[in-house]
Structures are given as C-alpha cells and as structure tokens.
C-alpha positions as CSV (number, residue, x, y, z in Angstrom):
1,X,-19.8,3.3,-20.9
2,X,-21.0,0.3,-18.5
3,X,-22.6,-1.4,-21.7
4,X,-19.5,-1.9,-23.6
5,X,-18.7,-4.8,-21.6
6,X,-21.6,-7.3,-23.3
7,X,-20.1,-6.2,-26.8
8,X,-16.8,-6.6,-25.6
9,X,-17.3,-10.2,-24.6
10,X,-18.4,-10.9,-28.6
11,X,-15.3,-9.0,-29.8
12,X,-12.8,-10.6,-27.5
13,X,-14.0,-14.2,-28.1
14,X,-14.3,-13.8,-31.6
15,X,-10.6,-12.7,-31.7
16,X,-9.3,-15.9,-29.2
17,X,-11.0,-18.2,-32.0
18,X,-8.9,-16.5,-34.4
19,X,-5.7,-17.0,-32.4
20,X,-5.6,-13.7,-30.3
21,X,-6.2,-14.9,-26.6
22,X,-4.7,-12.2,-24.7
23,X,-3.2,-8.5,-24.5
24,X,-6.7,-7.2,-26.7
25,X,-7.7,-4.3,-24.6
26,X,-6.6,-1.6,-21.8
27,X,-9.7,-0.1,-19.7
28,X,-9.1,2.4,-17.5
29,X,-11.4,3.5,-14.5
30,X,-11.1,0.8,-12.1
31,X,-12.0,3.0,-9.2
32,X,-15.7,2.6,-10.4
33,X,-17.3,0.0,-7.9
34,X,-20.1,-0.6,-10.5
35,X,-17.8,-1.1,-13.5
36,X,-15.7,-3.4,-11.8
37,X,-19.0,-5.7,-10.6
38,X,-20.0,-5.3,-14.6
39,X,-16.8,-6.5,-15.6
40,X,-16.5,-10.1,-13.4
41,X,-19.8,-10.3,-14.6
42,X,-19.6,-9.9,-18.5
43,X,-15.5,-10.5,-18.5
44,X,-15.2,-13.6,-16.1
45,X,-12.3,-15.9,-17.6
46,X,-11.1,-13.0,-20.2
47,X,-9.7,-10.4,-17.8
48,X,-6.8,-10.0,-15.2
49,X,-6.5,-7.0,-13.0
50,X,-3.6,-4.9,-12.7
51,X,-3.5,-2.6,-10.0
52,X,-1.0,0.6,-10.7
53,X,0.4,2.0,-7.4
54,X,1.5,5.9,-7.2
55,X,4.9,6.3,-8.0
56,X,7.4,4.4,-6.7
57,X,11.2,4.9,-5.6
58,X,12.0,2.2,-8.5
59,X,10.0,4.6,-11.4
60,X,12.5,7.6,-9.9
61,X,15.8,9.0,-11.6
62,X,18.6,7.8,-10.1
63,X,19.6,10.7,-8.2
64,X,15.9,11.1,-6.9
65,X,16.3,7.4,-6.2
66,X,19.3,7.8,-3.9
67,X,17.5,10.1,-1.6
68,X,13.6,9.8,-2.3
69,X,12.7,12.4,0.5
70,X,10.2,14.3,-2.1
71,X,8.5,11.0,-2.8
72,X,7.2,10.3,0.7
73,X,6.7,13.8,1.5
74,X,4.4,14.8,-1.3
75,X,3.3,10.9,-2.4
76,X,3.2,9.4,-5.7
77,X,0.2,11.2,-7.4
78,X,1.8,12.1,-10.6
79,X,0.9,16.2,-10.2
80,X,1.5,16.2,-6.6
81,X,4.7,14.4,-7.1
82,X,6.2,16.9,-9.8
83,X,4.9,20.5,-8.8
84,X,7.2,23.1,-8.9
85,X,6.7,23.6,-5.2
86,X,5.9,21.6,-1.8
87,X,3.4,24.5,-1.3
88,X,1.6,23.7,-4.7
89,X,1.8,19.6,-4.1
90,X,-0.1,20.2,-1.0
91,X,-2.7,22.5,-2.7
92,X,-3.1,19.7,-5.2
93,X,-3.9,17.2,-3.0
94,X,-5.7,19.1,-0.6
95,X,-8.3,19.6,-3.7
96,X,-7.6,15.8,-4.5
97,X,-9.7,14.8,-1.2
98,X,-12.1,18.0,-1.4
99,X,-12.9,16.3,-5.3
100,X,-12.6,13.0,-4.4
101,X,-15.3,13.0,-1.0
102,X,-17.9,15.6,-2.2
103,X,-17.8,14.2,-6.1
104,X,-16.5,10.9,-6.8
105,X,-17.1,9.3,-4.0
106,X,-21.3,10.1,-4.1
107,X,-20.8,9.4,-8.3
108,X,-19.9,5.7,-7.5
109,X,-23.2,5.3,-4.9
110,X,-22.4,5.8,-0.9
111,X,-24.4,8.7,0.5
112,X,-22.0,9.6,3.1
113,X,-21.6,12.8,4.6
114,X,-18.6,14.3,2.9
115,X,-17.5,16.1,6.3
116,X,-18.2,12.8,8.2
117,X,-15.7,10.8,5.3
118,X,-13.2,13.4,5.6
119,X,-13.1,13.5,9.2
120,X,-13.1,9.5,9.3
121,X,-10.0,9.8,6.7
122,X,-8.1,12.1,9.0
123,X,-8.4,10.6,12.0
124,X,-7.2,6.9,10.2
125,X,-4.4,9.6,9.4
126,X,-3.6,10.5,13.0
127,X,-3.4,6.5,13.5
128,X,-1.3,5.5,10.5
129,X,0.6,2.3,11.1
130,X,-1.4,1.7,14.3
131,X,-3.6,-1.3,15.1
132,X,-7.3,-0.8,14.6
133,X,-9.6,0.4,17.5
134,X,-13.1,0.7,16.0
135,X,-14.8,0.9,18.8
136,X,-12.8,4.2,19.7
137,X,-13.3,5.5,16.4
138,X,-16.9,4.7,16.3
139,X,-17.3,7.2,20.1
140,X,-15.0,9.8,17.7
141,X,-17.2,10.1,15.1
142,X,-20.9,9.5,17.3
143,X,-21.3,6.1,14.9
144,X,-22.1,2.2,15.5
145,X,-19.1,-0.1,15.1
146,X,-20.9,-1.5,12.2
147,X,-21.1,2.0,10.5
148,X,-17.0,2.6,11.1
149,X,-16.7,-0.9,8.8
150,X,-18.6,0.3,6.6
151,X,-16.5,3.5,5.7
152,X,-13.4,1.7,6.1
153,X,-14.5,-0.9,3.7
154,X,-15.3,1.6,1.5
155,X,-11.9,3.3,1.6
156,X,-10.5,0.2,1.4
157,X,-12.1,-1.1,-2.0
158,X,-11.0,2.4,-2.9
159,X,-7.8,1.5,-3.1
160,X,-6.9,4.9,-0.5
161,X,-6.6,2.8,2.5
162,X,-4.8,-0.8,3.1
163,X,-5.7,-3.2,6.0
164,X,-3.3,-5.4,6.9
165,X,-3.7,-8.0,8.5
166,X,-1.8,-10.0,11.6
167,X,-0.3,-13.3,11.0
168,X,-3.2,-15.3,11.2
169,X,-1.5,-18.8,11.3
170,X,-0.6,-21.0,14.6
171,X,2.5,-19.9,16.1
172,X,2.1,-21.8,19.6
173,X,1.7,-17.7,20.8
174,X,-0.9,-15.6,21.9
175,X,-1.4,-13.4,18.7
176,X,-2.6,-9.8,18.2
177,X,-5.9,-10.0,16.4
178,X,-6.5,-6.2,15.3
179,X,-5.4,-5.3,11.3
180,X,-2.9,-2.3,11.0
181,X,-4.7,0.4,9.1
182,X,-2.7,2.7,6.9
183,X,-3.7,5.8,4.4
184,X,-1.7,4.2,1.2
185,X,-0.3,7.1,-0.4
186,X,1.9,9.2,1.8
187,X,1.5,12.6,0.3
188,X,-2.6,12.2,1.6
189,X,-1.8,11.2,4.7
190,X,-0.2,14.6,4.9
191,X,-2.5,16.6,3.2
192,X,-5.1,15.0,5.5
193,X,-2.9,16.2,9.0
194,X,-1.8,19.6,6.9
195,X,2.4,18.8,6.8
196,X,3.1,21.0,3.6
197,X,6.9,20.5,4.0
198,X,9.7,18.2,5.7
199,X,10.2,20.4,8.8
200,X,6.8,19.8,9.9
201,X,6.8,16.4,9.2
202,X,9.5,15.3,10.5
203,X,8.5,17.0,14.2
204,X,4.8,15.9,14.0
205,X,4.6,12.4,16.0
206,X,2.9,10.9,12.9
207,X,6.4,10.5,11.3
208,X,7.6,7.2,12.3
209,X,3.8,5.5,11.2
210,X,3.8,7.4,7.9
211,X,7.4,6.2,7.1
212,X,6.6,2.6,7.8
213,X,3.1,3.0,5.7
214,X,5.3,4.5,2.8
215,X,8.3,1.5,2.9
216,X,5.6,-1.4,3.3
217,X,4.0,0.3,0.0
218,X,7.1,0.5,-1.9
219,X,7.9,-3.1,-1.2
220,X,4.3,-4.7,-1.9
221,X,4.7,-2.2,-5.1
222,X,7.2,-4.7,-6.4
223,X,6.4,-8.0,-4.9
224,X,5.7,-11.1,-6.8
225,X,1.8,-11.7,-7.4
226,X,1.0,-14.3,-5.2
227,X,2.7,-12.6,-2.2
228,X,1.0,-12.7,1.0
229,X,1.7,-9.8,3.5
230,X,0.7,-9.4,7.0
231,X,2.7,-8.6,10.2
232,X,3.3,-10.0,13.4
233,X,2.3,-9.3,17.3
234,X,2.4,-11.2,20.2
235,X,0.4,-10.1,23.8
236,X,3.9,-9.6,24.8
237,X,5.6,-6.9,22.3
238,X,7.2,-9.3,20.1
239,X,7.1,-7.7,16.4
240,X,7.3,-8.3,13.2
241,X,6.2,-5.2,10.7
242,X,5.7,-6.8,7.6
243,X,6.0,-10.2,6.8
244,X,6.1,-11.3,3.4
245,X,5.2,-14.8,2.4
246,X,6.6,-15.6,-1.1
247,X,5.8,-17.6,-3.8
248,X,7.5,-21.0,-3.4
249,X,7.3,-20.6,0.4
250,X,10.3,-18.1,1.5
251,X,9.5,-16.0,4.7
252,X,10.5,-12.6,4.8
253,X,11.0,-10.6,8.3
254,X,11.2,-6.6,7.4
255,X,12.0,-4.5,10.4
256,X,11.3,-0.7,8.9
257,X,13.1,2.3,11.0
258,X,13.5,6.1,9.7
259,X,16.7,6.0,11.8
260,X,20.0,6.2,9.6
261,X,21.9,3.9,12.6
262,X,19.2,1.6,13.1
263,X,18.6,-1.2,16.0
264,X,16.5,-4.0,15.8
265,X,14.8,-4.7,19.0
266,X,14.3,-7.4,21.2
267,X,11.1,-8.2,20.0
268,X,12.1,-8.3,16.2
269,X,14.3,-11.2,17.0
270,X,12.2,-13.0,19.7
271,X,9.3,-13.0,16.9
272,X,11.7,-14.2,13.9
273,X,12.5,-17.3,16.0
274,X,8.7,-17.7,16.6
275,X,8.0,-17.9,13.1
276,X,11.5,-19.5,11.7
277,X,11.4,-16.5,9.3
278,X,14.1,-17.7,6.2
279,X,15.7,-14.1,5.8
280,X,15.4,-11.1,8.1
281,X,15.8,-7.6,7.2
282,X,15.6,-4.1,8.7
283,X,14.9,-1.2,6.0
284,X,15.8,2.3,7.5
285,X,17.1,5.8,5.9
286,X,20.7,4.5,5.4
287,X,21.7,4.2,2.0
288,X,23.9,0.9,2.4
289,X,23.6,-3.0,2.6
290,X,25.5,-4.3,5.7
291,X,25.1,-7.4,7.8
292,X,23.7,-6.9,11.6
293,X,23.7,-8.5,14.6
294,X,21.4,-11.8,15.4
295,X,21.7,-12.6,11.5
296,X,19.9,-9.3,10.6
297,X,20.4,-7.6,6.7
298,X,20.3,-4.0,6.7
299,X,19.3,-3.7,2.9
300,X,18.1,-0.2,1.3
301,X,15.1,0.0,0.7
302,X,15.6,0.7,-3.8
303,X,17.9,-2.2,-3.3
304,X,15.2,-4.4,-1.6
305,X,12.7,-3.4,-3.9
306,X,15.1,-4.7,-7.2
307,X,15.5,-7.9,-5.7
308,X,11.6,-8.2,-5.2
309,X,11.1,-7.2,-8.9
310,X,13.7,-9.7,-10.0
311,X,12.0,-12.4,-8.5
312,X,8.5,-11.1,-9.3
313,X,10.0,-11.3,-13.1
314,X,12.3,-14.6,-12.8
315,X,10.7,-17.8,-14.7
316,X,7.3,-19.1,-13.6
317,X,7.1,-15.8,-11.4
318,X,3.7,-15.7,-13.4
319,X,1.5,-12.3,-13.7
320,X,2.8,-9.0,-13.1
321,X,3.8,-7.6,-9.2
322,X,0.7,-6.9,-7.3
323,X,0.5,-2.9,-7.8
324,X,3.1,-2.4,-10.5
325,X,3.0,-1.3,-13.9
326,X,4.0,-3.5,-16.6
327,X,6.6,-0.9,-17.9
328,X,8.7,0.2,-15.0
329,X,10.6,3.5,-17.6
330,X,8.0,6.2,-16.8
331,X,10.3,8.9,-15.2
C-alpha cells in the first residue's frame, strides 16, 4: 500500500498535537526499495528505522547459547534455523535464494538476470571475509567494473550482503583501501556453496571467512547505535578484523579465530599499537574469558555480545542497537 504513507502523515501529526509523539505505528516490509524512498519522503522527521538481524546467539536458549554450532551452520532465518533437520534447513534456503532472485528481486525493479545474480551471489560466497577484487569479479562474470557495483549495491541495500569498510582515518601507515565483502547470514552463504551439514563445512576452505562473517554479525547485532565498524590493514600484514568505534570514543580491537586455543598474531598487535586501540579482544570457539598475552582478552563471543547490549542500553546510549530487536525474549 505505497499510498498509505500521505494519510499516515495526517494521522500521526494529528496524534503528536494531542500528546502522542512517538511509538504510533509498526510497518513491516522494509526490503521494498520503493517503500522505503516513499517513506523519507512522506515520513521525514516522524520515523526511525530499526533494522532486525536473523537470529542471534543472544535470542538462543541457554544451552543452544553455550554451543551455538546450529546457528552458524543453518543461519538465523527463523524456518531455516528451527527445521527438524539440517537436510530440510538447506532445502529451505536453497528455495529462499531461488524465490528471492527470480521473484522479489525483479518485484522491487532491477532487471537482472536471475542466473547472472545468483552466480554473482555465489562467487561473493566463495570470497566471504576477503577484500574486494572487482575487477576479477567483473572478467568472472563477462561484466564492466561499473556493472559488478551495481549488483553489489543492490545486494547491499538488500540488506544480504555487508561491505565493510577499512579504517579510513590517518594512521601514519600505508592502509589497505579495498572493503571486506561478506554474505550476512551464514546459513546463505552455505546454501549458496551447497554445505548441508557441519562435516562439510568445516573441511570446505570457506570455513574460517564464514566464521569470521558470522562473529562480526553477532557483535554489530548488539552494538550501540552510533557504532562505527570497519577493520584494519596495512601494505605490510598488520590486521585488525573488526574495529569498533563506540559511542563516547572507546576503540575496540576484535581478533576472531574458530580455533578453541587461539593465537593472536604478530600483526594483531603491531596494528593495535598503530591505532592506540583502548581494549583488545580475540573471540574464538572457546567457551571462557581469560587474559592473553600482549594485554589481549580472550572473551566468548555470548559474553561479548552482553557487554555490547549493556552498554547499547546504559543511560544516554540513545536508540536501539543497530540490527536488534527491541525485545530480546523471542526463543
């Protein structure tokens, strides 16, 4: 209904007169390019966005919690997430992305090739966690450079794909200029590569890049609004996978292995010292908080992702976390 939004500009402003200025209405459907140009249109000053993530390790019971596995296997799509079966999940998201690219997608206005999208979706698969080479993607698919932006822009206001982007401030270092590209929901990144169950994914060489997608998701899941994220590379190896500037000027350093003993490397401290991070943290499999060398926090990552929510909720935190629901009880 992309007319409601005149009448609803009447209704809501008649009701801030009488004293009701906020909480009026929930609208739903915010994957519609077109609605969402309607509504900063017709809405501007009367609406704030909320964007709702998949399901998180936060949202889980708290024996799912302890040892989310499931979770970044099938992803947080609420029927691929609860099928009886791994082997029904991946049928469910398989016809996710067949739906999605030959219906939606054409519904909301790009006439792209639904095979061309799909294979442009699989291959950012093959490279999640990896720095973005457009110009090799562009020979992949037979395209212009300009065309490969264009898809990924696409998938990007999507919401199916994140960019992130290098540390863009001065540093005194020569800096890595490329964004990170990563599929955001784990279970499609699978579905996408065909991993139907943890054996194959944890021998398929896409492993470490979709574990690092699926932590760095959980955490911005539950950061503050207002938090900036990016990571860190220098021409010389020294790395930084996320960084996460907070809200009153806090630098975090997060270090994200699958390994349950973890080792930061070299490069993890060199590029902490570059940026006078204020806390530095590794995130791996292992279930326990414990200090590390070089001044390091090993910190889990449900544990990491309450102390983000507590300070996303703590006084003059403001709006709600950038991609988490206001109510954090849905099992």
């Amino acid at each position: 209904m992309p007319g409601m939004f005149a009448t609803l500009r009447g209704v809501i402003d008649q009701r801030r007169r009488s004293g009701r200025r906020n909480a009026q209405f929930l609208l739903l459907g915010s994957a519609s390019i077109d609605l969402l140009s309607q509504s900063s249109e017709s809405l501007a000053g009367r609406l704030a966005y909320v964007e709702l993530a998949p399901f998180v390790v936060t949202e889980l019971p708290a024996g799912e919690a302890a040892t989310p596995g499931a979770l970044w296997l099938r992803g947080g799509f609420p029927d691929s997430y609860l099928a009886r079966s791994d082997a029904a999940s991946l049928r469910w998201r398989q016809q996710f992305i067949s739906t999605y690219l030959e219906r939606d997608i054409p519904q909301l206005g790009p006439r792209i090739p639904a095979q061309t999208l799909r294979q442009f979706w699989t291959m950012l698969a093959y490279e999640q966690a990896q720095m973005l080479n457009a110009a090799r993607l562009a020979a992949s698919l037979g395209v212009s450079g300009q065309t490969v932006a264009r898809y990924l822009d696409l998938l990007c206001d999507l919401m199916l794909v994140r960019r992130l982007q290098p540390w863009a401030k001065q540093s005194g270092k020569r800096l890595v200029k490329a964004p990170k590209v990563f599929v955001r929901d784990s279970g499609l990144v699978h579905a996408l590569l065909g991993l139907g169950d943890s054996s194959s994914l944890l021998s398929h060489p896409v492993v470490g890049g979709s574990w690092e997608g699926w932590i760095i998701e959980n955490l911005l899941a539950c950061a503050p609004a207002g938090t900036q994220a990016s990571y860190y590379r220098t021409a010389v190896g020294a790395e930084i996978d996320l960084v996460l500037e907070l809200p009153g000027g806090a630098l975090w350093a997060v270090e994200i292995k699958r390994s349950s003993a973890p080792v930061a490397a070299k490069g993890f401290h060199i590029a902490c010292d570059d940026l006078g991070a204020t806390r530095q943290l590794l995130v791996s499999s292992a279930n326990t908080r414990f200090p590390m060398a070089g001044g390091i926090e090993h910190v889990p990552l449900l544990a990491l992702m309450e102390e983000l929510r507590a300070l996303a909720n703590s006084p003059g935190a403001g709006a709600q976390p950038s991609g988490q629901r206001p109510a954090r009880d849905i099992p």
